[in-house]
N, C-alpha and C positions, 0 to 999 in steps of 0.2 A: 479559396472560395469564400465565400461571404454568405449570410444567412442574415436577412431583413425580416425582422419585427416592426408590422406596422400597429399603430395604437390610435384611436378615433381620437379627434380632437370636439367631432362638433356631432349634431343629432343626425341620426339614420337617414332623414330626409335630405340633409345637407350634402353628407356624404353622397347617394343617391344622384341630386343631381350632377356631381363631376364623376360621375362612373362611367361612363359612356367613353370620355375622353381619359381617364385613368387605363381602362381596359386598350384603347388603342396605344396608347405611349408603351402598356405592355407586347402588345401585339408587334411593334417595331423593335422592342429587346426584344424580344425572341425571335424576332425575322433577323438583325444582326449577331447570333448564336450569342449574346449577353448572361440570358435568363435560363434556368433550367427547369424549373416547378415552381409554381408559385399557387394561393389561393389564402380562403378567406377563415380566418378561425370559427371556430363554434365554442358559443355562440360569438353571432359576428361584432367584435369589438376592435376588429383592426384585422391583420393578415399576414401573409409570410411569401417571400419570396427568396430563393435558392440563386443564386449566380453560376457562372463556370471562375476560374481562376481568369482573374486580372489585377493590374494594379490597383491601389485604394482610391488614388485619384482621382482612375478612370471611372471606377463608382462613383464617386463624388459628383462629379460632371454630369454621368449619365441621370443620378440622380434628381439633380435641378430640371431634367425635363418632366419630373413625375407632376401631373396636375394635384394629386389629391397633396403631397408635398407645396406646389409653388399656392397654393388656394389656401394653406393653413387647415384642411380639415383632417389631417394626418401627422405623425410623426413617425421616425424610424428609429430605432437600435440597431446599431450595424456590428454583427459580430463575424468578424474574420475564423475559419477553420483550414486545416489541410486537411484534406478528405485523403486520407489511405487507404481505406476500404470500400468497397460497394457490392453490393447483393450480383451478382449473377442475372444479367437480365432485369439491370433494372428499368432502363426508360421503358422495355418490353411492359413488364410489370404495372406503371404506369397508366398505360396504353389499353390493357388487357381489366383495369379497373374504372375507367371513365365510366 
């Protein structure tokens, strides 16, 4: 699995305008089971997004379709994990906190 750190590159406004199309490139990972949780830090200086297990590559690739990435208003840190453990209900949990 993989765990993305985003980091602003440019001012709120900036960002702002490619969020529309940010949020649908997300909406398409996570209609292809890509993405598992993602959202915006506090305070918002960038965000995080959570993977399921795939190759690094396939990240890479999927990546280049992110707007806030291909626009420059964004950067990532991509840190690879093996997720061993998990809570009990957790996408429930999730779901149950929206």
């Amino acid at each position: 699995m993989f765990l993305l750190l985003s980091r602003y590159l440019k001012p709120e406004a900036e960002i702002d305008r490619h969020l529309p199309a940010h949020r649908a490139f997300l909406d398409r990972q996570y209609a292809a089971g890509h993405f598992v949780v993602s959202g915006p830090l506090v305070p918002r200086t960038g965000g995080v997004i959570v993977t399921v297990d795939m190759p690094r590559e396939r990240l890479d690739a999927i990546m280049q379709e992110d707007p806030f990435l291909r626009e420059g208003v964004s950067e990532y840190q991509i840190l690879e994990f093996g997720a061993t453990k998990r809570a009990e209900g957790f996408l429930a949990a999730l779901e149950a906190n929206r």
